[in-house]
C-alpha positions as CSV (number, residue, x, y, z in Angstrom):
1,X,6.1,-20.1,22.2
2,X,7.6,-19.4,18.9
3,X,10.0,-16.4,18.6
4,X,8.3,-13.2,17.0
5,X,9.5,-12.8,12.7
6,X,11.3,-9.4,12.0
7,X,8.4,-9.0,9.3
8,X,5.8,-9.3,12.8
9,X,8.3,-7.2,14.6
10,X,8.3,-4.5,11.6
11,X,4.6,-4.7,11.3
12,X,4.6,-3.2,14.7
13,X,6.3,-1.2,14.6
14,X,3.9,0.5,11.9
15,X,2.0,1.7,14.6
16,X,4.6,4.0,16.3
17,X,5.6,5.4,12.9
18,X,2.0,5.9,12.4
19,X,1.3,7.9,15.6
20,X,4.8,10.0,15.5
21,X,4.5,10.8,11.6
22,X,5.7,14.4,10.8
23,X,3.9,15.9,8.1
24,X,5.7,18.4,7.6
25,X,7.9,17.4,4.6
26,X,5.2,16.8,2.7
27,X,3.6,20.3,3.4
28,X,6.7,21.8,2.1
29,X,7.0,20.2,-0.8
30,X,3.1,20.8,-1.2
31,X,3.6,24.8,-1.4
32,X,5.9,24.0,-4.4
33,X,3.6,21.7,-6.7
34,X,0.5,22.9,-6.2
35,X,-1.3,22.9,-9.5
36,X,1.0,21.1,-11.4
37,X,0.8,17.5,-12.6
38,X,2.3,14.6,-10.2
39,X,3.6,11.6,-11.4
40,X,4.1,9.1,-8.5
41,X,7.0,6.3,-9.4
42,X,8.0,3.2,-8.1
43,X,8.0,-0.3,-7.5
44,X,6.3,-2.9,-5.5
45,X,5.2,-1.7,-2.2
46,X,6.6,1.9,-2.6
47,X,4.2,2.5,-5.0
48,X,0.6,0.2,-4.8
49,X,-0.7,1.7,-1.9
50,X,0.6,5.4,-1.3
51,X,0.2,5.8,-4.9
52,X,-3.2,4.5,-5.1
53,X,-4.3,5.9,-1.8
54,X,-3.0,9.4,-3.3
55,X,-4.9,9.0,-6.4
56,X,-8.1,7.7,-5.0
57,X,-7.9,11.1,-2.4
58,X,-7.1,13.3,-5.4
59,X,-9.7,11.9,-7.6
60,X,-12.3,13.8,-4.4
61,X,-10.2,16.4,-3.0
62,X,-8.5,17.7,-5.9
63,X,-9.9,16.4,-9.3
64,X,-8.3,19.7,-11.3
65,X,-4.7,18.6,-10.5
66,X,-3.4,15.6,-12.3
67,X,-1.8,12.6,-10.8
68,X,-0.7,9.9,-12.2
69,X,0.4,6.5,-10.7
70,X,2.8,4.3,-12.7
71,X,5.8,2.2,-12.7
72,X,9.0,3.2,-14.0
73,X,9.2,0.7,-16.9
74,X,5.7,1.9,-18.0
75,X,6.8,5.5,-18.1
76,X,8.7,7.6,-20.9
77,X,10.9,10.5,-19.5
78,X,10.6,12.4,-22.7
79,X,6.4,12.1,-22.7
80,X,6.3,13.9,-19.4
81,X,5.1,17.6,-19.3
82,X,7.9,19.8,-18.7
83,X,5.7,21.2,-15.8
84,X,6.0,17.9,-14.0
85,X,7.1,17.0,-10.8
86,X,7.8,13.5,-10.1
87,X,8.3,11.8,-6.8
88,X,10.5,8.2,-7.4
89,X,9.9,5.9,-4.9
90,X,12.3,3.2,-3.3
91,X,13.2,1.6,0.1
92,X,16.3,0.4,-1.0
93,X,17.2,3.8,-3.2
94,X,18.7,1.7,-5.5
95,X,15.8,-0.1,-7.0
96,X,17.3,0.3,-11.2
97,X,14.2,1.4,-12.7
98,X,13.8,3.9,-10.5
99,X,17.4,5.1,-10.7
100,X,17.2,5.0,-14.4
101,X,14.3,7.1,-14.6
102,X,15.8,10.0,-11.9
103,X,18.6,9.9,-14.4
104,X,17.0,10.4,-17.6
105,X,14.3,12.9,-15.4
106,X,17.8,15.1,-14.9
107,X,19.1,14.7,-18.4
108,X,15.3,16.2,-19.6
109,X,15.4,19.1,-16.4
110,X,12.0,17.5,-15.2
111,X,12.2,18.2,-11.2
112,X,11.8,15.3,-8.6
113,X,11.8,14.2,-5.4
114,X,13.4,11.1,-3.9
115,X,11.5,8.7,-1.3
116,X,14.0,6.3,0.2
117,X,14.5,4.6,3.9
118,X,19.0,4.9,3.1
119,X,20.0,8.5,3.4
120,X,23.3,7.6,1.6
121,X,21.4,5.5,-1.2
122,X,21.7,6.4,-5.0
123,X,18.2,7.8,-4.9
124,X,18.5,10.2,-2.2
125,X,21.8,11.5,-3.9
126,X,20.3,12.6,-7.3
127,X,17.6,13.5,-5.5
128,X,19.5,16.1,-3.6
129,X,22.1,17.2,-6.5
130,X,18.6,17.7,-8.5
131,X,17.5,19.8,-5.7
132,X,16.0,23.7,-6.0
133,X,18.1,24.5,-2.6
134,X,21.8,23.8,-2.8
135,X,23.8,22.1,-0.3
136,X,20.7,20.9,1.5
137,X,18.6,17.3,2.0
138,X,14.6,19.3,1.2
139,X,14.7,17.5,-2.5
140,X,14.5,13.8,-0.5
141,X,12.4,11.9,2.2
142,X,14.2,9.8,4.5
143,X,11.9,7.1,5.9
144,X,11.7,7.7,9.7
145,X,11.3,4.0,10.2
146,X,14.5,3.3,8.7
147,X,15.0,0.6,6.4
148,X,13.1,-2.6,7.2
149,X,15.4,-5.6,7.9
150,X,12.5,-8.6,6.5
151,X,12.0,-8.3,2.8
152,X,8.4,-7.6,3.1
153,X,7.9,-4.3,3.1
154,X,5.2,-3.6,6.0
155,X,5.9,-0.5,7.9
156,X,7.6,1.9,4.6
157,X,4.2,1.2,3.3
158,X,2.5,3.2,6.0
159,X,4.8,5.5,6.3
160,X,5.3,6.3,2.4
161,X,1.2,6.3,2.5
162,X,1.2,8.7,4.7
163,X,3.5,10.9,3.2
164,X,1.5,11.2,0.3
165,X,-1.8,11.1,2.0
166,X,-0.7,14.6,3.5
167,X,0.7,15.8,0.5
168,X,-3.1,15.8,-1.4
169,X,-4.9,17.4,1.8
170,X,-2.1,20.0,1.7
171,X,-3.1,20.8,-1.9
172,X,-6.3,20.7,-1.2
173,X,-6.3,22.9,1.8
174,X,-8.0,20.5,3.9
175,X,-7.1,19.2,7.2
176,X,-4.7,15.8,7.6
177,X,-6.5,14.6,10.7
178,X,-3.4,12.0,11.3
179,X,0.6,12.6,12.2
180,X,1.6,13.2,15.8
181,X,-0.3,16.2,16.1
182,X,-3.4,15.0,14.2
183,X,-7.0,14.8,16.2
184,X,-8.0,10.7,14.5
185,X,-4.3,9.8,15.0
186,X,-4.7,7.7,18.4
187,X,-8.4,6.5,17.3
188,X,-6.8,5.0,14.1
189,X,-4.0,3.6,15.9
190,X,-6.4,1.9,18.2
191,X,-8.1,0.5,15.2
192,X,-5.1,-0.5,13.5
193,X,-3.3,-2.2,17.0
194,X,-7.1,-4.0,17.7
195,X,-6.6,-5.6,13.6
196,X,-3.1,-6.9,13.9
197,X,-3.8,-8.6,16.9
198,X,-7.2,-9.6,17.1
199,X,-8.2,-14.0,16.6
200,X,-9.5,-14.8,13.7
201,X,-11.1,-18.5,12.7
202,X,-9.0,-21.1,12.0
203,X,-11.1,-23.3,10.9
204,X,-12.8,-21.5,8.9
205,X,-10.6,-18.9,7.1
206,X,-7.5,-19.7,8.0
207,X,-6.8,-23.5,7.2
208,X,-9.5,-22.7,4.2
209,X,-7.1,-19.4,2.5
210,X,-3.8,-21.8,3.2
211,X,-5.5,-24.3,0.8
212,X,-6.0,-22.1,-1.8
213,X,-4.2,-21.5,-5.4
214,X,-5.2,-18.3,-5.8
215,X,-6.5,-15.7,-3.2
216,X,-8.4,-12.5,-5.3
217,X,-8.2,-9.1,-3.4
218,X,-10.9,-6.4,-4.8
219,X,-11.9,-2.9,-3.5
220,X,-12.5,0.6,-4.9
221,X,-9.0,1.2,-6.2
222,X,-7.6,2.6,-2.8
223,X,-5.1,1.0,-3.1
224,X,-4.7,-1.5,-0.1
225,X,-6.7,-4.5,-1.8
226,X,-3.8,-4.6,-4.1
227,X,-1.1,-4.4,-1.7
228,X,-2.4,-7.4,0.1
229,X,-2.3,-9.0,-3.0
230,X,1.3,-8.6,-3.0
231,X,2.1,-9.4,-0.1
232,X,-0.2,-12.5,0.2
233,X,2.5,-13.8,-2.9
234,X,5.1,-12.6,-1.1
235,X,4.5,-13.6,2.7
236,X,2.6,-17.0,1.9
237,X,3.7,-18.0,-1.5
238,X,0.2,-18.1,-2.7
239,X,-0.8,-16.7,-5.5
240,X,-2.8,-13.3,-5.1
241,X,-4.5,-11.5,-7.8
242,X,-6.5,-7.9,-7.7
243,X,-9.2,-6.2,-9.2
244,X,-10.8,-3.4,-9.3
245,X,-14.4,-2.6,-8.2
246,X,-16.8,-5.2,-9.8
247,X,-14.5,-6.3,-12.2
248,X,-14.0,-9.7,-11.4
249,X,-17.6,-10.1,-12.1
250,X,-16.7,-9.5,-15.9
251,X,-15.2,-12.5,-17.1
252,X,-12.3,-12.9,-13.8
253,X,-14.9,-15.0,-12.2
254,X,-15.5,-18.0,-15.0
255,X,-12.1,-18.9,-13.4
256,X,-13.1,-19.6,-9.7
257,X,-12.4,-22.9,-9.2
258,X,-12.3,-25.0,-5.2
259,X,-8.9,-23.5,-4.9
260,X,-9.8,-20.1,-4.7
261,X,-10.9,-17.3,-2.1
262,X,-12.2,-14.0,-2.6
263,X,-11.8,-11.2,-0.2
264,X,-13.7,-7.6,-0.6
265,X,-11.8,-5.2,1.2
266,X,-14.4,-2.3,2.1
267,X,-17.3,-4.7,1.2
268,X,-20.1,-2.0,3.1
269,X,-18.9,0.3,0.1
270,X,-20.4,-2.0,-2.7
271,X,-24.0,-2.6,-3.8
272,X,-25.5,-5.2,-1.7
273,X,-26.5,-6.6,-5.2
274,X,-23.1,-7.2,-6.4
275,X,-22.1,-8.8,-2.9
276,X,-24.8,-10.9,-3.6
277,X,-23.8,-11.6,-6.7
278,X,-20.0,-11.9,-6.1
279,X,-20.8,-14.4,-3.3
280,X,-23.2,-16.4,-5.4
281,X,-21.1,-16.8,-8.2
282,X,-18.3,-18.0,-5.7
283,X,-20.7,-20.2,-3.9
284,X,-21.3,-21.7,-7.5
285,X,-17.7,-22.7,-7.9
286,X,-17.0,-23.8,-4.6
287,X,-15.2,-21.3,-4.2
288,X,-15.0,-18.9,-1.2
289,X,-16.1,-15.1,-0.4
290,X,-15.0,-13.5,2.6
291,X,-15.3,-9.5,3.8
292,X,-12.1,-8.0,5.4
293,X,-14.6,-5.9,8.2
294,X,-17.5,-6.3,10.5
295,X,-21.0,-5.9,9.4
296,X,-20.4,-6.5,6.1
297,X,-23.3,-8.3,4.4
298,X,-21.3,-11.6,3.5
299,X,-21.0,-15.3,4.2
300,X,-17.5,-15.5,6.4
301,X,-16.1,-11.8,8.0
302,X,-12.6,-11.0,9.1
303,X,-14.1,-8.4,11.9
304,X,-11.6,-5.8,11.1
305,X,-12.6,-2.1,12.5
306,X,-11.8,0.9,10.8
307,X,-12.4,4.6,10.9
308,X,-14.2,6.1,8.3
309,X,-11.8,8.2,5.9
310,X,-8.8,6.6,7.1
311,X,-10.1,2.7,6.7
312,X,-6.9,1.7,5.0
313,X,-4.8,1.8,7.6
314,X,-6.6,-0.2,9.7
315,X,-7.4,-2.0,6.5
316,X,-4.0,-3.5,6.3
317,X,-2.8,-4.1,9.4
318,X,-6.0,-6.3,9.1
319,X,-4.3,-8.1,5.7
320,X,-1.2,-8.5,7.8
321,X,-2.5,-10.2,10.7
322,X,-4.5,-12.8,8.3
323,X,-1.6,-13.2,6.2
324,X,1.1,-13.9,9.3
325,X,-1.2,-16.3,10.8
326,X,-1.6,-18.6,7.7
327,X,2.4,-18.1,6.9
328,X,3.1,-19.1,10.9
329,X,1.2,-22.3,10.4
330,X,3.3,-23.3,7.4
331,X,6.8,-25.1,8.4
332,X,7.9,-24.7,4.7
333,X,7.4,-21.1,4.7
334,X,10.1,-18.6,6.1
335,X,7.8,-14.7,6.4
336,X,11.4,-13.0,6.5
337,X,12.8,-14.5,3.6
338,X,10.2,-14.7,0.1
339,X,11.8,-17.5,-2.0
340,X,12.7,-15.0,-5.0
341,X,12.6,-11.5,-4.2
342,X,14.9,-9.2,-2.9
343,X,15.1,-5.5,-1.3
344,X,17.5,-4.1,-4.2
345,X,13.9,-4.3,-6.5
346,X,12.0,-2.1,-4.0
């Protein structure tokens, strides 16, 4: 039996971080920010899904307050409202753009708060000097998963998500259902635990996604579809592409050749009409559609189970499992070690 990947290993160890999160940094911080805009920063996997999850809960909860989602290169420190508060974003607490933007954020006395898995990173120390409450660590987050040893970043992406995801129903003044104390937390776990280790067909969707060029990732801008799409590039080397929505039905699709998949994440949340569409156009190319849930009114299903309200989660433990099981049946393909990439850039 081959030996379990520190990537598998970390991916596991989701779960515990998932069931023992403490939400209580995030309500502190909360009491400070409310009403003011947010501007979530980072790269990679510290920003695609707990700053896309954030927005898409904001966008319901709290539509008055403004969030915005962006990467650091993307961002001017001088075009942000002085009323800002910005949270920057990185495992490593070095990544530069991040560490170029906390510097010119201090330079321009716009506040913000460090999110880093090294307590003795670069991030987390002008996060702190930066801070309202001298001689104190409450202007940082320090992952309590630590920082991940694999260079896929699996487990800082639930736990970041979660960070955030507490942060909007604090602002909101609505209940986060999740955390150690929260009343969903063991029925999500369950659902997330059930979609990292459940079979999936071989034959049929795994052997077919390995031979693919491209592998597109759509949903409803949650955020997850779009980390998968990541890490599909950066676990199996293949490409991965997302889009938003229906958008790939707007021109994205004249490109669908043999070589390429498509996989609706949250397919029960779409229009049975543009299902049908989606699949037919795929069909059409020879191309292939797939639905990452049960019940989904598809051609193949990935029977992941999720909890309504909390489906990411269970979402992408879902995208993980698929994704180790096509790396893990590639002999040219280490899942710890991506070719290119490194931690210092996330």
């Amino acid at each position: 039996m081959a030996e379990t990947s520190i990537t598998e290993k970390e991916m596991a160890e989701a779960i515990d971080i998932f069931l023992n999160f403490d939400p209580t940094p995030a309500y502190d911080i909360a009491e400070r920010i409310r009403g003011k805009p947010i501007y979530i920063v980072g790269m990679g996997s510290s920003l695609l899904m707990p700053g896309g999850f954030a927005k898409y809960l904001a966008a319901d909860l709290i539509p008055e307050q403004r969030i915005e989602v962006v990467f650091p290169s993307c961002l001017d420190a001088h075009r942000i409202p002085k009323d800002a508060y910005v949270f920057l974003n990185s495992n490593s607490g070095n990544t530069p753009e991040v560490i170029d933007l906390g510097e010119l954020l201090r330079i321009n006395d716009i506040p913000f708060f460090g999110i880093t898995a090294q307590e003795g990173s670069h991030l987390a120390e002008i996060s702190n000097e930066n801070s309202p409450y001298p001689s104190t660590n409450k202007n940082s987050y320090i992952l309590r998963g630590g920082f991940e040893q694999a260079t896929p970043a699996t487990k800082s992406v639930v736990e970041q998500t979660l960070f955030f995801h507490a942060l909007i129903c604090k602002l909101s003044y609505r209940e986060f259902t999740l955390g150690k104390n929260g009343r969903e937390t063991a029925i999500v776990a369950e659902k997330m635990i059930h979609n990292l280790s459940m079979d999936i067909d071989e034959e049929d969707i795994v052997l077919r996604l390995m031979q693919a060029e491209t592998i597109y990732w759509i949903d409803h801008n949650t955020g997850v579809a779009e980390e998968l799409a990541l890490k599909t590039q950066e676990i199996t080397g293949i490409r991965g592409v997302y889009y938003p929505g229906t958008q790939i039905l707007h021109g994205p699709a004249e490109g669908f050749g043999i070589n390429n998949r498509i996989i609706v994440v949250g397919a029960k949340n779409y229009l049975l009409s543009d299902i049908n569409e989606l699949y037919e156009q795929a069909g059409e190319a020879n191309a292939g559609a797939y639905a990452l849930e049960s019940s989904a009114d598809m051609g193949i299903n990935i029977e992941a189970v999720t909890t309504p309200g909390s489906e990411v989660y269970a979402q992408l433990t879902a995208g993980w499992n698929l994704l180790r099981k096509m790396v893990n049946k590639n002999p040219y393909r280490d899942i710890d070690k991506p070719n290119i990439i490194g931690k210092s850039r996330t």
